[in-house]
C-alpha positions in Angstrom: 60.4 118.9 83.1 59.0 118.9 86.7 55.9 116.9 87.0 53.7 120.5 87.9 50.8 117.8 89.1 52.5 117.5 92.0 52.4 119.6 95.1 55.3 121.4 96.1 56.7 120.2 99.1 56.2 122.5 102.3 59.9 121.2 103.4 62.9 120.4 101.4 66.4 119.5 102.3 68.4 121.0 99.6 67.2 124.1 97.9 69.2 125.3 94.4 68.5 128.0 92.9 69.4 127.9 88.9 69.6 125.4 86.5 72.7 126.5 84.8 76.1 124.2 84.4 77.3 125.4 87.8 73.8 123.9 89.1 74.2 120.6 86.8 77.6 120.0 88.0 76.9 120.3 91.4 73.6 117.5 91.4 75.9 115.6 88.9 79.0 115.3 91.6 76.5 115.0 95.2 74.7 112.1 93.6 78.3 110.3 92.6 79.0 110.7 96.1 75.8 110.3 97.5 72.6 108.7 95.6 70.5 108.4 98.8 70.4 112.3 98.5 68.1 112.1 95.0 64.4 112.8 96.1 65.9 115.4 98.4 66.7 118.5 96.5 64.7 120.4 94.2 66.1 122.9 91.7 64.6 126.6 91.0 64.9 128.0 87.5 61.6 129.9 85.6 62.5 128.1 82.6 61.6 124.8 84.1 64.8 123.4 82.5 68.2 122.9 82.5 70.7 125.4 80.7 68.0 127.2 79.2 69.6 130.4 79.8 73.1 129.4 78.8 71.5 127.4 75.7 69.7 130.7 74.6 72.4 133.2 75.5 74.9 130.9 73.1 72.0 130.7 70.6 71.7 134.5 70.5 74.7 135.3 70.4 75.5 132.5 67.6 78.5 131.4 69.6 79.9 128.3 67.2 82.1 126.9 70.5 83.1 127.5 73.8 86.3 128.8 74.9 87.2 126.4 77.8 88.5 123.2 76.8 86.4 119.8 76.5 87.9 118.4 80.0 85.7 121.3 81.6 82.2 120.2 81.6 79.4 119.2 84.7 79.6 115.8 84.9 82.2 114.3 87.6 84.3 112.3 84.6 86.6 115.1 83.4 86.9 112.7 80.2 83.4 112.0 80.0 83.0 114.6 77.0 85.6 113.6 75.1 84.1 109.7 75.3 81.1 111.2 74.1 82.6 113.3 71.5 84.5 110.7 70.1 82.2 109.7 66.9 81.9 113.8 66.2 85.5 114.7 66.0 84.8 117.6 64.0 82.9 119.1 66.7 85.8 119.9 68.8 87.8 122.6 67.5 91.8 123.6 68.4 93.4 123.9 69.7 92.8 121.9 73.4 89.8 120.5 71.8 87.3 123.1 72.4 83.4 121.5 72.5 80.8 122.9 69.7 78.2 124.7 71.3 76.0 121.7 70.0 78.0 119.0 71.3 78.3 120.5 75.2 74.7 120.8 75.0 74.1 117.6 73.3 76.3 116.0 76.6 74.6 118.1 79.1 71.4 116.6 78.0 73.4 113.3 78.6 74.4 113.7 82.0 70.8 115.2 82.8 69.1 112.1 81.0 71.9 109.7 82.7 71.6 110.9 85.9 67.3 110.9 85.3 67.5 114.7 86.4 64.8 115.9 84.4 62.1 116.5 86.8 64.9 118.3 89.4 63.7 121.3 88.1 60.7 123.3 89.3 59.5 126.3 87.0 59.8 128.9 89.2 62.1 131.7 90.0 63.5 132.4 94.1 62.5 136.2 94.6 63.4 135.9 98.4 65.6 134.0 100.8 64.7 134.6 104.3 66.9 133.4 107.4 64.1 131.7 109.7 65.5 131.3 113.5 62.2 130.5 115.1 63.2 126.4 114.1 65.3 124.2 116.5 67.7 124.8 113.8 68.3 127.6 111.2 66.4 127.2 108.5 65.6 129.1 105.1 62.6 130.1 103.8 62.1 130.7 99.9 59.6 132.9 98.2 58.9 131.9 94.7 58.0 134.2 92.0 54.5 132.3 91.8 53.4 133.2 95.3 54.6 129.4 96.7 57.0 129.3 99.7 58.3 126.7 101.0 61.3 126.1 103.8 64.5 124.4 103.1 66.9 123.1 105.3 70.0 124.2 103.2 70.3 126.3 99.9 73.0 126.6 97.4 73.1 129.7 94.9 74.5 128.8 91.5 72.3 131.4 89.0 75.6 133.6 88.3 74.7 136.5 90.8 76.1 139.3 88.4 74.6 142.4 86.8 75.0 143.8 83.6 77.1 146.0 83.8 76.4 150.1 81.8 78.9 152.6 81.7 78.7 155.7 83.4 77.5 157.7 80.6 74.7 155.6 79.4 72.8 156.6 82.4 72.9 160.5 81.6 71.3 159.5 78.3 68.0 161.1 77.6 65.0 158.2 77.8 64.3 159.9 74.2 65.9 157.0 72.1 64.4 153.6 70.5 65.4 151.1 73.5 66.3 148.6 70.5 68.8 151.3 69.7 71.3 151.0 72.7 71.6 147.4 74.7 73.4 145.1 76.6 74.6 142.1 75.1 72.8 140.0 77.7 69.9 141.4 76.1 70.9 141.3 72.2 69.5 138.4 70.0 71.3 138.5 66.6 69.0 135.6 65.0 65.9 138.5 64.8 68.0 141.5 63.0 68.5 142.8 60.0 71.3 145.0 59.5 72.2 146.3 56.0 73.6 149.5 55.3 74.1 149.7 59.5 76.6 151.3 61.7 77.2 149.7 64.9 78.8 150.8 67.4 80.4 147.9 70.3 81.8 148.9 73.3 84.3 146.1 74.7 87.4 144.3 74.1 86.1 140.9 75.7 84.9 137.9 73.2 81.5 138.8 73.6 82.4 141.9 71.3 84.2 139.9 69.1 81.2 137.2 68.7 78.5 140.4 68.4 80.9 141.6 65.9 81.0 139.1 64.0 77.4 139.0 63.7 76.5 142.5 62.6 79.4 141.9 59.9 77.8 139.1 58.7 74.6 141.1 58.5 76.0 143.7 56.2 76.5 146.2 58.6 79.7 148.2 59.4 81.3 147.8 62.9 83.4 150.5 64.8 84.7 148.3 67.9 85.8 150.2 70.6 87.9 149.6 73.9 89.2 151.2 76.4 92.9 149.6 76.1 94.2 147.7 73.0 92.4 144.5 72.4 94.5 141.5 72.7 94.1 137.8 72.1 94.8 135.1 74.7 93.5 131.8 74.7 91.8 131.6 78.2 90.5 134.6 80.1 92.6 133.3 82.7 95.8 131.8 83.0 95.4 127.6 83.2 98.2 127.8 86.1 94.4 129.0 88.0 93.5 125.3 87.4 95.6 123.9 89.7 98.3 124.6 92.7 100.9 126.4 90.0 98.5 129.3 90.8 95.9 128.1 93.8 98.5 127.1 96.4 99.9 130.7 96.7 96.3 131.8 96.2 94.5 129.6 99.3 97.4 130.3 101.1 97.2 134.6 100.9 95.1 135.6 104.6 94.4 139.1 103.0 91.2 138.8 101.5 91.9 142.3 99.7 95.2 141.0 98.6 93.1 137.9 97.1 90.5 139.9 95.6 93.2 141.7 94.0 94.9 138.5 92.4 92.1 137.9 91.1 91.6 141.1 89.1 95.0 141.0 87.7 94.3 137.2 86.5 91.2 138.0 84.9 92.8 141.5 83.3 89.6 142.5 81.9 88.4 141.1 78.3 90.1 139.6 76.2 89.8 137.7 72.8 90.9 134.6 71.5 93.4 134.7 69.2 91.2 133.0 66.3 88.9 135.7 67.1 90.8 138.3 67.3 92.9 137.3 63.6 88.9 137.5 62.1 88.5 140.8 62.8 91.9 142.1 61.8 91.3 140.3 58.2 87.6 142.1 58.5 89.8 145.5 59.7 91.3 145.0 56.3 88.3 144.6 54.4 87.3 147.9 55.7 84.2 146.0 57.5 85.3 146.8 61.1 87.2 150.1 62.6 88.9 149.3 65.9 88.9 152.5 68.4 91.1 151.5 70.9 92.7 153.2 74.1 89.2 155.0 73.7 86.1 155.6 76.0 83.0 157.1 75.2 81.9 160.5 77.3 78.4 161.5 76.0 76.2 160.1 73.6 73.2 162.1 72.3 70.1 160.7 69.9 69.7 162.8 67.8 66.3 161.5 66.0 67.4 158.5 63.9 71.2 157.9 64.8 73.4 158.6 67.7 76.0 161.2 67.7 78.9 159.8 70.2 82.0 161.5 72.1 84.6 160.3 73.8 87.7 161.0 75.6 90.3 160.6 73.4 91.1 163.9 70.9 92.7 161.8 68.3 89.2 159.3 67.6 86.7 162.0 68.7 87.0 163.9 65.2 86.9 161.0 63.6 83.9 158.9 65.7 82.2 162.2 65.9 80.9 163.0 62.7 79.5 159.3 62.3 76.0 158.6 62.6 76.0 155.3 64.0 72.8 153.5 64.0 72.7 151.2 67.4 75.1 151.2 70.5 76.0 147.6 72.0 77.4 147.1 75.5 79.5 144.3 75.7 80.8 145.1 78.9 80.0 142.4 81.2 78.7 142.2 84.4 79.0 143.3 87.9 79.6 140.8 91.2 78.5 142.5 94.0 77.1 140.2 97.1 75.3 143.4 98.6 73.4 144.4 96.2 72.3 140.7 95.1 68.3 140.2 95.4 68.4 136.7 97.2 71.2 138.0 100.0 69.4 140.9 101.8 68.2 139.5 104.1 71.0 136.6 104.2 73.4 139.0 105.1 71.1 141.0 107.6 70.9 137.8 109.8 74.1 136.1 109.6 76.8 139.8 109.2 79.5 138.7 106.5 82.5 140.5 105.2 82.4 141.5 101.9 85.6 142.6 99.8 85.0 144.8 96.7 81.8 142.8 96.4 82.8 139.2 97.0 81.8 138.0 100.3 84.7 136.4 102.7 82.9 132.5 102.7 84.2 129.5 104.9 86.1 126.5 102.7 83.0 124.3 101.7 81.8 128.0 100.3 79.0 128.8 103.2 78.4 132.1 104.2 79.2 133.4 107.9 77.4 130.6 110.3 74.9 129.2 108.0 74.0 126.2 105.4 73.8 129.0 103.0 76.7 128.4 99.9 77.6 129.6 96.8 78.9 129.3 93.1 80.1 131.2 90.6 81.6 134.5 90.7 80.3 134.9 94.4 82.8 132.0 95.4 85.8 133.9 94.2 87.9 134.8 97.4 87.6 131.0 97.9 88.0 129.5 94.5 90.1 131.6 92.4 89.8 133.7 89.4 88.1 130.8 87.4 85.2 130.8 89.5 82.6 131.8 87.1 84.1 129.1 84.7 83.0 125.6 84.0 86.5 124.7 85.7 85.2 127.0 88.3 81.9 124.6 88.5 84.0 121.9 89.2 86.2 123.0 92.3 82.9 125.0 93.7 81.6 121.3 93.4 84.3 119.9 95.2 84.2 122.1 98.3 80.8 122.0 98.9 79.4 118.4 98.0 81.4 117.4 101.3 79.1 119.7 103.8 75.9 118.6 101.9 77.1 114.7 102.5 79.0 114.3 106.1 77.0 115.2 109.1 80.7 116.0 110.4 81.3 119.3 108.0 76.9 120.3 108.3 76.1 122.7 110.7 72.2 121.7 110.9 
């Protein structure tokens, strides 16, 4: 936790902002390469902590293990997990060895205690990023949520950067309905509900359906699942020919950024299950505990007083989804990437003009936008990195591209 005794510095060379994985594997690889660089960087999360949000969001959701496989992880040792694993065997499950959810974050606290990285994190969140050119040299300044600014040479975004993402039709919804009634997974917490006797409606094909599933079944309720193709089961959400140059070299070597954005849509192909997950809700399907409506969207929803009355756009389900009273809508239907509508790059983008392609802006190699010290992670990095770039795997190459502009004068700009 960061000593909140201490002042906050006025100036600071590196600025993060988030304290997720993407954030953890980026200070875990710059202080491999470069240890003189510790006592120069802060990190911005209003938990005050690392991985709180992907810790709770796993918790919520009662997630038992993740689906990438233990070599993708934050610290620069793509074996490191595995060496730590090794006295907890049944905490990696097949196939690949996929981590528990208690084990990664049992090793993330590793790396962060190894690496003394505790106090990196200052509890407040970045409202504002603001280009200053009044320096000798470009500089940032940062607005924090508790009214503190301060400037920072060079800042790397690594807090996700996407939206939830609501249907069309959710917005033409009367404000007359409980709000518990209709939500987003980001914002569902299965450990606080009781369910009995339910009908629950879940709108998605991705895991995240599968894992909210899961969760109302186990809570007596009844699940109708519903997607807008037939769900399928794949192992990864993206091919792992994206992990290396089977895929990448063709990818990096594409100059049409549109053409790019589009290989990455194809790769990522919407949601997807894993397979395990997947066979668990056929044997449920049998069990009459789950109803799949596939090839199926909804059009209008209506409250009507204690249970929603739903429609949608496919005449063979409506009569049969129609006449249901379904107790609570969920939305597992992800988020949204979209560079000009993110809060921190307003004013980025006002100063320095980027391109941006169907939402992803076009970045240099070491992921900087358009003539700044301004970079990236995550899904924002995309154009650059691949489809994976929201992964852990992501995390990794994001690290690799720009750890080398934060540590050779050659590659900075400032």
């Amino acid at each position: 936790m960061f000593n909140s005794v201490l002042p906050l510095p006025e100036f600071i060379d590196l600025a993060i902002v988030g304290a997720g994985p993407h954030a953890l594997a980026l200070v875990a690889h710059l202080l491999q390469k470069k240890k003189s660089m510790r006592g120069r960087f802060l990190v911005f999360d209003p938990s005050g902590t690392w991985m709180s949000q992907w810790n709770h969001q796993f918790a919520a959701l009662e997630i038992p293990h993740l689906r990438s496989p233990a070599v993708h992880q934050p610290d620069p040792d793509p074996h490191a997990l595995r060496t730590f694993g090794a006295s907890r065997p049944n905490e990696l499950f097949p196939p690949y060895d996929l981590p528990g959810t208690r084990l990664f974050q049992d090793f993330c606290q590793e790396v962060i205690r190894r690496s003394a990285l505790q106090s990196c994190v200052y509890p407040a969140q970045v409202v504002r990023i603001e280009p200053l050119k009044n320096y000798r040299r470009p500089r940032f300044c940062l607005e924090l949520s508790n009214g503190q600014i301060l400037v920072a040479r060079r800042v790397v975004i690594a807090n996700g950067g996407g939206r939830p993402h609501f249907p069309d039709w959710v917005g033409k919804i009367p404000k007359n309905y409980p709000p518990e009634r209709l939500l987003h997974s980001h914002t569902i917490d299965l450990r606080n509900l009781k369910l009995q006797g339910e009908r629950v409606l879940i709108i998605g094909g991705g895991l995240t359906s599968g894992h909210l599933a899961v969760g109302a079944i186990s809570r007596g309720a009844q699940v109708l699942l519903m997607s807008r193709r037939t769900v399928y089961g794949k192992l990864f959400d993206a091919d792992p020919g994206w992990l290396g140059p089977k895929y990448l070299k063709g990818f990096s070597a594409e100059p049409d950024w549109y053409v790019r954005s589009a290989m990455i849509q194809q790769a990522r192909n919407g949601g997807s299950m894993t397979p395990a997950m997947l066979t668990q809700l056929r044997r449920n399907e049998r069990d009459g505990r789950v109803v799949f409506y596939e090839q199926c969207q909804v059009s209008q929803a209506k409250w009507n007083g204690n249970s929603w009355q739903v429609y949608c756009d496919n005449p063979a389900i409506h009569e049969c989804i129609h006449h249901q009273n379904i107790d609570r809508i969920w939305l597992a239907t992800g988020s949204q990437i979209d560079a000009t509508n993110h809060p921190l790059l307003k004013d980025v983008l006002d100063t320095y003009p980027t391109e941006i392609v169907n939402g992803l802006p076009v970045l240099d190699e070491y992921l900087r936008f358009s003539g700044c010290e301004l970079f990236v992670m995550g899904g924002l990095a995309a154009l650059r990195v691949g489809p994976t770039a929201r992964n852990l795997s992501g995390a990794r190459m994001a690290s690799d591209r720009i750890v080398p502009a934060l540590t050779k004068s050659s590659i900075s700009r400032v």
